[in-house]
Every structure is written in C-alpha cells, then in structure tokens.
Backbone as JSON Lines, residues from 0, in Angstrom:
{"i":0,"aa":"X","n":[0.85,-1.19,0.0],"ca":[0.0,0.0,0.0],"c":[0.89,1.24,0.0]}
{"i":1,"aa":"X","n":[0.53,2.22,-0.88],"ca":[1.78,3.18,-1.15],"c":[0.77,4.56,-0.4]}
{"i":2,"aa":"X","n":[-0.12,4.6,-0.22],"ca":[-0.47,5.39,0.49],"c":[-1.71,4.83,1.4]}
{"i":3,"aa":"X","n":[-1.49,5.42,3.26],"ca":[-1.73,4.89,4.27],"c":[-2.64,6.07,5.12]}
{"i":4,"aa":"X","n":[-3.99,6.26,4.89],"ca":[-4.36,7.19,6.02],"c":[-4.72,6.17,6.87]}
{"i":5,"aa":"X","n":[-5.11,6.95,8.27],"ca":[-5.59,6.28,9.14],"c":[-5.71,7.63,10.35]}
{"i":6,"aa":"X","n":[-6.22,7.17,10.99],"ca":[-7.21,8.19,12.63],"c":[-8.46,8.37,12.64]}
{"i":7,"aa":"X","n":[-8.99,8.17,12.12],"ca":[-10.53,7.96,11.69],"c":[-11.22,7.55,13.21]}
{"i":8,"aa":"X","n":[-12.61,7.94,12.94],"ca":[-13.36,7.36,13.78],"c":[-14.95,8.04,14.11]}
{"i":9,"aa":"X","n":[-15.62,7.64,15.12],"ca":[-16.88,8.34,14.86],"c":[-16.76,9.54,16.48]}
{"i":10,"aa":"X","n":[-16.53,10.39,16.39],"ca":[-17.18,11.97,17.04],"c":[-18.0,12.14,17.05]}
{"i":11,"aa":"X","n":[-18.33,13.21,18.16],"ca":[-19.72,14.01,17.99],"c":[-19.79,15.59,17.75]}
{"i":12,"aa":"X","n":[-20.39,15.91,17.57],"ca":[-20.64,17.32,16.76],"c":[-19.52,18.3,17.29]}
{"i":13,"aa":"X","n":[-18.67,19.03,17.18],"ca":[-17.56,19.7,17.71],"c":[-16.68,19.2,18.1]}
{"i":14,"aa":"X","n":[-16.26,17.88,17.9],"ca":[-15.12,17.05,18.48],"c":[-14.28,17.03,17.69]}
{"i":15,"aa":"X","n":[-12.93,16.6,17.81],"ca":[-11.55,16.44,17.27],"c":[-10.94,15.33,16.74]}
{"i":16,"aa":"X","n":[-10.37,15.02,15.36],"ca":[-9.95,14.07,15.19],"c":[-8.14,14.46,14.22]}
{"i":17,"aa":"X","n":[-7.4,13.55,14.55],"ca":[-6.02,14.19,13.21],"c":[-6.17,12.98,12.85]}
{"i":18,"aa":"X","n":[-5.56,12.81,11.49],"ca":[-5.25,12.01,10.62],"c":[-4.23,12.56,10.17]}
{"i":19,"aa":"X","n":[-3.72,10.86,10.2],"ca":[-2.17,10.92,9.58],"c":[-2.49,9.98,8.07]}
{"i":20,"aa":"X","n":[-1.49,9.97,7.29],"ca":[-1.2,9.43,6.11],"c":[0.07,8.97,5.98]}
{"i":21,"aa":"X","n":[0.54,7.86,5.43],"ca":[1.97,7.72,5.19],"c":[2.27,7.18,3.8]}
{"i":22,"aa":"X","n":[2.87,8.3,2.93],"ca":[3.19,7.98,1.91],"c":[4.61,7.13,1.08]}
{"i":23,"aa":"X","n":[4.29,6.33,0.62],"ca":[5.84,5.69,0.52],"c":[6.06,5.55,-0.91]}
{"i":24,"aa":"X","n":[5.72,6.47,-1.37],"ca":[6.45,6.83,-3.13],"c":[7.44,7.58,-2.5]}
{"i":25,"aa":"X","n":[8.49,7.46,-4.18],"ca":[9.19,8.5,-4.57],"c":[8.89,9.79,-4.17]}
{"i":26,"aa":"X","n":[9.81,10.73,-3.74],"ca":[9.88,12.2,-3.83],"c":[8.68,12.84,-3.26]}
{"i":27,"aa":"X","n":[8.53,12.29,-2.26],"ca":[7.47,12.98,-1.51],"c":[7.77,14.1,-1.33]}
{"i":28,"aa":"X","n":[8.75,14.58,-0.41],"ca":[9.01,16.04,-0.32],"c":[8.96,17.1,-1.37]}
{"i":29,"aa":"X","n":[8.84,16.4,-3.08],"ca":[8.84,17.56,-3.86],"c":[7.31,17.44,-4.17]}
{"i":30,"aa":"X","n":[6.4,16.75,-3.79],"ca":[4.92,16.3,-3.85],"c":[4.48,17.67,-3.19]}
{"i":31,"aa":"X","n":[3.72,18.94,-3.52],"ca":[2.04,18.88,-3.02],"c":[1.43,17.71,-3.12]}
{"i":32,"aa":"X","n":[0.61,18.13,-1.79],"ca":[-0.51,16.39,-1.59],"c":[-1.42,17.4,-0.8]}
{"i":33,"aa":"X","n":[-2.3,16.37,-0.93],"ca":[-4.03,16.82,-0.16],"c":[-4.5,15.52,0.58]}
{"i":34,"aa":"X","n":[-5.7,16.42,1.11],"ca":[-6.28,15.17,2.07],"c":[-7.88,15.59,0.93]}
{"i":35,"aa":"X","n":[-8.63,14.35,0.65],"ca":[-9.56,14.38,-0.15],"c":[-10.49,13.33,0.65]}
{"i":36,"aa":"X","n":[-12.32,13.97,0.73],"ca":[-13.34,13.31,1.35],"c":[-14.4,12.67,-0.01]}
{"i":37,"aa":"X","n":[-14.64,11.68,0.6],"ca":[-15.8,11.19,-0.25],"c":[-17.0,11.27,0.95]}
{"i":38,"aa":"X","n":[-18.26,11.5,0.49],"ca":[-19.41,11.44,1.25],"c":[-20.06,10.4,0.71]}
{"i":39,"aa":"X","n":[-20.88,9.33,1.25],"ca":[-21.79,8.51,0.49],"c":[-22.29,9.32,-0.47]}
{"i":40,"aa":"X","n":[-23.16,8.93,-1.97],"ca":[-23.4,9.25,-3.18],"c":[-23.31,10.66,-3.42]}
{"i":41,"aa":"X","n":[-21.76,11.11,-3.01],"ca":[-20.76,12.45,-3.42],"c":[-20.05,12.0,-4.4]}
{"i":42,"aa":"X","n":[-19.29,12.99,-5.02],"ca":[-17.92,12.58,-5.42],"c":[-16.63,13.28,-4.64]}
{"i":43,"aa":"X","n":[-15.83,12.52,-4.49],"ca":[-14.92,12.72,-3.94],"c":[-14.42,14.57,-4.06]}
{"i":44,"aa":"X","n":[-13.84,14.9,-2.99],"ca":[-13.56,16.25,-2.78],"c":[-12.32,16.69,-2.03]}
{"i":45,"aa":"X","n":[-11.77,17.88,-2.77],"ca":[-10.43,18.12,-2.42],"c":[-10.89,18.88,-1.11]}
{"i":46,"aa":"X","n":[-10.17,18.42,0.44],"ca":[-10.44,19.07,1.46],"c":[-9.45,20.09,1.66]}
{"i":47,"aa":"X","n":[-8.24,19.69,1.94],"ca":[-6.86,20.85,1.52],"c":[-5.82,20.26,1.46]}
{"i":48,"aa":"X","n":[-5.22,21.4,0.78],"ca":[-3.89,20.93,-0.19],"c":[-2.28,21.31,0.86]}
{"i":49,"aa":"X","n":[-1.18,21.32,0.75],"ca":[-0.41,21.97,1.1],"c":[0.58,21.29,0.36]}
{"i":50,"aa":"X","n":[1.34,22.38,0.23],"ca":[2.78,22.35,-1.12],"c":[4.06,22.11,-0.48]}
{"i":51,"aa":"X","n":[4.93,21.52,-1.5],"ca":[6.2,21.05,-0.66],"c":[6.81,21.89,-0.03]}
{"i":52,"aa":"X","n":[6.66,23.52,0.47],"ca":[6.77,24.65,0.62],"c":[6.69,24.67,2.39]}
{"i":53,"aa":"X","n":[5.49,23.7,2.36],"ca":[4.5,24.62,3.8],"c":[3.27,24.68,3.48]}
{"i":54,"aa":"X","n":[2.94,25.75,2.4],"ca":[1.79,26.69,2.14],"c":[0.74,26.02,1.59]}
{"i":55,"aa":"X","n":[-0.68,26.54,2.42],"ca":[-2.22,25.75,2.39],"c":[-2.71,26.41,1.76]}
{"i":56,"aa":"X","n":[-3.75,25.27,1.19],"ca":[-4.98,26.02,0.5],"c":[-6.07,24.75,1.22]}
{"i":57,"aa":"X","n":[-7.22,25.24,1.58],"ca":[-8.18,24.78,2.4],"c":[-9.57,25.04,1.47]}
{"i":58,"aa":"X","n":[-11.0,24.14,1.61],"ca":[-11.97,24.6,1.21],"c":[-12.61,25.07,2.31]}
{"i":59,"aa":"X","n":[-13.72,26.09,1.2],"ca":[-14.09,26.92,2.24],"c":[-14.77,26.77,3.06]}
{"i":60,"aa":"X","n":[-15.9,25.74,3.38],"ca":[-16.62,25.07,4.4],"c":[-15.37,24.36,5.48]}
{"i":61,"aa":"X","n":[-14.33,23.95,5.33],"ca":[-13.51,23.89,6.52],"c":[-12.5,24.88,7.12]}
{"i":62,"aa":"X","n":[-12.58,25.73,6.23],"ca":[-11.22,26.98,6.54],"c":[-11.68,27.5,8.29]}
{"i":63,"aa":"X","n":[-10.54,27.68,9.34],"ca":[-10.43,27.67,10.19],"c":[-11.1,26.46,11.31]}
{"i":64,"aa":"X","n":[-11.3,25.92,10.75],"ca":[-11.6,24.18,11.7],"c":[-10.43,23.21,11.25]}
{"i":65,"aa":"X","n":[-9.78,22.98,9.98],"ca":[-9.1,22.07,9.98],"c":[-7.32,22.5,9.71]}
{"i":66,"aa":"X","n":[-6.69,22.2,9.65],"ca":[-5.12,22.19,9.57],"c":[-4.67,21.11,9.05]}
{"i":67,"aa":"X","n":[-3.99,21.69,7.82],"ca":[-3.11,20.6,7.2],"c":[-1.64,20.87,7.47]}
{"i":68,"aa":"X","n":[-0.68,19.78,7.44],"ca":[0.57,19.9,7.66],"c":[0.97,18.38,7.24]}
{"i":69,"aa":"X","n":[2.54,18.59,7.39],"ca":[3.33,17.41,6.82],"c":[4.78,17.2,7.32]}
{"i":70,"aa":"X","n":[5.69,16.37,7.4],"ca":[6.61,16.16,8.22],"c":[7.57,15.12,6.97]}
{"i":71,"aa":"X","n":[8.26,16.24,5.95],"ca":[8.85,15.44,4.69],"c":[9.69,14.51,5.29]}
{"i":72,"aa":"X","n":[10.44,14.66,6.1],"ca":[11.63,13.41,6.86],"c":[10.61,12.16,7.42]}
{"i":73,"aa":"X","n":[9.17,12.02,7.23],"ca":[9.12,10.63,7.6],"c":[7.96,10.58,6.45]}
{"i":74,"aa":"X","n":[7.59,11.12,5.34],"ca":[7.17,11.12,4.49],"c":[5.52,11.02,4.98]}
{"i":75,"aa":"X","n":[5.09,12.13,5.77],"ca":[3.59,12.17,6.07],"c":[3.13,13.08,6.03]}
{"i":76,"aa":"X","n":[1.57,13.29,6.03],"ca":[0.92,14.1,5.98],"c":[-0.04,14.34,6.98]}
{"i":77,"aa":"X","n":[-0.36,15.41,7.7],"ca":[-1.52,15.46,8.61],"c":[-2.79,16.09,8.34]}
{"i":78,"aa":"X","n":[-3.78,15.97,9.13],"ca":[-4.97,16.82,8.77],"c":[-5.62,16.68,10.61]}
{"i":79,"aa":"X","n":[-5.47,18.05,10.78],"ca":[-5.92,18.33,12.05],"c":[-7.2,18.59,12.18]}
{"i":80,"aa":"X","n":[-8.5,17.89,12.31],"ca":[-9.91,18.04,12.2],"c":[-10.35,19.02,13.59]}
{"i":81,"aa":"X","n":[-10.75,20.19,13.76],"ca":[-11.59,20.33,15.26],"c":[-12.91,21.14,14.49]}
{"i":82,"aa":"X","n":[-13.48,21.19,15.98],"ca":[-15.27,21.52,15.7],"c":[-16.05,20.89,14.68]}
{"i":83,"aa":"X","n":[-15.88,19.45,14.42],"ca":[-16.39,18.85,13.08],"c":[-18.01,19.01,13.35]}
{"i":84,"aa":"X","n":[-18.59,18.24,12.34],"ca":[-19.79,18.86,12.05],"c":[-20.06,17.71,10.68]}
{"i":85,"aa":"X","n":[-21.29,17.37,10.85],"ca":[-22.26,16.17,10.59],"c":[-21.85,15.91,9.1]}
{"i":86,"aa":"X","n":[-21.97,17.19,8.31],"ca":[-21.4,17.32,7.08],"c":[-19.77,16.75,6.7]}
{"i":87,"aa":"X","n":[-18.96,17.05,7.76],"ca":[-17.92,16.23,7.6],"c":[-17.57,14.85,7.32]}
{"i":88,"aa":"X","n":[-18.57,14.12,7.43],"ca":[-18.47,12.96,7.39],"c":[-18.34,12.02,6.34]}
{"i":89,"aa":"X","n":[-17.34,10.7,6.28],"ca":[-16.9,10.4,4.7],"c":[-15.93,9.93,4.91]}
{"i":90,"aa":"X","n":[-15.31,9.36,3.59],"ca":[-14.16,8.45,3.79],"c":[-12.78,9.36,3.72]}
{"i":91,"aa":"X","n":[-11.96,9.76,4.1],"ca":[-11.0,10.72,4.11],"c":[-9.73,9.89,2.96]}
{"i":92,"aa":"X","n":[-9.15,10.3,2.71],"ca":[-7.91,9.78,1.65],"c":[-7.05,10.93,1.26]}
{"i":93,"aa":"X","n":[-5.89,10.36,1.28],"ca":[-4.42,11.46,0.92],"c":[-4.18,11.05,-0.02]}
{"i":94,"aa":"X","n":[-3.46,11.99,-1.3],"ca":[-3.04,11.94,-2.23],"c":[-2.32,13.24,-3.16]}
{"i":95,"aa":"X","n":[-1.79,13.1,-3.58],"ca":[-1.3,14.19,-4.8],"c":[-2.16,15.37,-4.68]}
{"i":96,"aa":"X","n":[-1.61,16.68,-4.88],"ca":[-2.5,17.54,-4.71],"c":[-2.95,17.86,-6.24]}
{"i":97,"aa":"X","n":[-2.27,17.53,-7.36],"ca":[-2.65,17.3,-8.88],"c":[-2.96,16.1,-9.07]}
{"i":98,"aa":"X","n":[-3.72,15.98,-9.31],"ca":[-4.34,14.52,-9.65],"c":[-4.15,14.04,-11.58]}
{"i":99,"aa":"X","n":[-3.76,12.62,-11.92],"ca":[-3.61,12.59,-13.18],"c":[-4.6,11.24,-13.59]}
{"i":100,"aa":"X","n":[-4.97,10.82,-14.85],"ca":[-5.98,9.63,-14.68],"c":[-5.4,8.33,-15.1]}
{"i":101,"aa":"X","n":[-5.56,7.73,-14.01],"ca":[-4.99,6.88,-13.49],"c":[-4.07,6.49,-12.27]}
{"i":102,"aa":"X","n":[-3.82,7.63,-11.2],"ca":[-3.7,7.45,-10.09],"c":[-4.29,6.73,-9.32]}
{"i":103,"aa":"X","n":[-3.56,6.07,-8.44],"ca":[-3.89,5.44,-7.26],"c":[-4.33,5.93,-5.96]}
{"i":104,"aa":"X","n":[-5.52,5.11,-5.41],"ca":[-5.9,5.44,-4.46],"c":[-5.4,4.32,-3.53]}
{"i":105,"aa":"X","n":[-4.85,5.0,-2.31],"ca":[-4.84,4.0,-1.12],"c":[-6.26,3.74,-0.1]}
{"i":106,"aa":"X","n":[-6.19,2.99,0.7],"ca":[-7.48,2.88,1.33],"c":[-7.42,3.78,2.43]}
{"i":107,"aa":"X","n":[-9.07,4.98,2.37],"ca":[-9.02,6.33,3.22],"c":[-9.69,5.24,4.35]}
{"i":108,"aa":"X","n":[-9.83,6.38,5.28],"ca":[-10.43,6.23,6.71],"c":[-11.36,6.79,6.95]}
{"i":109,"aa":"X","n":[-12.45,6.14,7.92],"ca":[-13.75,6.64,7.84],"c":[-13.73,7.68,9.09]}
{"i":110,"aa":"X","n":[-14.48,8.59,8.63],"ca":[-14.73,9.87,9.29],"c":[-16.48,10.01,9.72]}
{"i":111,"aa":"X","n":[-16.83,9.71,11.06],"ca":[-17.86,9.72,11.18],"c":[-18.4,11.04,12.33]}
{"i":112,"aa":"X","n":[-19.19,12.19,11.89],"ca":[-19.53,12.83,12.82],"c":[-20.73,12.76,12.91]}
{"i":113,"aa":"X","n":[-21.26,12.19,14.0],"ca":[-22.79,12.23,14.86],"c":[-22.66,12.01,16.67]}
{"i":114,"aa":"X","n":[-24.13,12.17,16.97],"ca":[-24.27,12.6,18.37],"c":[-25.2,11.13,18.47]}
C-alpha cells in the first residue's frame, strides 16, 4: 500500500480528530498532496492541499476548523480536524495535490460525525 491514512473514527458534533497518512512513493518532499473526502453518493472532494513549501490552501466550508501539515523526513501528511460537524463525514484519503488519470488510491479512513 503506497499510500496509508488512518485516525478515523466516529465523534460528535464539535469534536476532534487528526489524521495521519503515510506515503511511501518516490519524492514525496517535492509532492504537493491533499487530504480528499468522499461522502456517500458524493464525489470525492479536495479538502486541503499543502505544497512542498509549507503553504495551504483549504476549502471553504472547513477553513479555520481544519489544519493541514506534513513532516517530509518521515514522508507524512496530517490533517488536524476540530469543531467537526455532521457534514464532515466520509471516507478521508491522501493523495497528490494534482491529480492525473490513473492514479492510485490508497485505502481512506472513515470519518464519522454524529451525536
């Protein structure tokens, strides 16, 4: 498996979750990557991105609830979830922040927010 999220779990309405990812391709550190949600009968969605730089880009229904970050020396990615909210909920997955067709998906983690 070349890419590994995992922290998942079910919360309740304003609660906290991080997810980690561990990527084990090539050249991660020169990778932008994202953390991307699927909702049951959604299509999958870019949640936020961050560049081999540092620098985020977030959507706008999570901007100031979630935090992305990454740690190139062990080749991971984070996603800091707080105040979630019902809508959040879905299978979470890391990947490339450009996507090409035919990329691989690793298996995301389920993200469940209810009370």
């Amino acid at each position: 498996v070349q890419l590994q999220a995992s922290g998942g779990g079910l919360v309740q309405p304003g609660g906290s979750l991080r997810l980690s990812c561990v990527d084990s391709r090539s050249d991660f550190s020169r990778n932008a990557m994202a953390w991307y949600r699927q909702a049951p009968g959604n299509q999958r969605e870019m949640v936020a991105g961050i560049m081999s730089g540092g620098s985020a880009t977030y959507r706008d229904s999570v901007k100031g609830r979630f935090t992305i970050s990454r740690d190139n020396a062990k080749n991971m990615v984070f996603l800091q979830m707080d105040d979630l909210k019902s809508e959040d909920t879905g299978v979470y997955f890391c990947n490339n922040f450009v996507l090409y067709r035919g990329i691989r998906w690793g298996q995301g983690t389920q993200v469940t927010v209810s009370s």
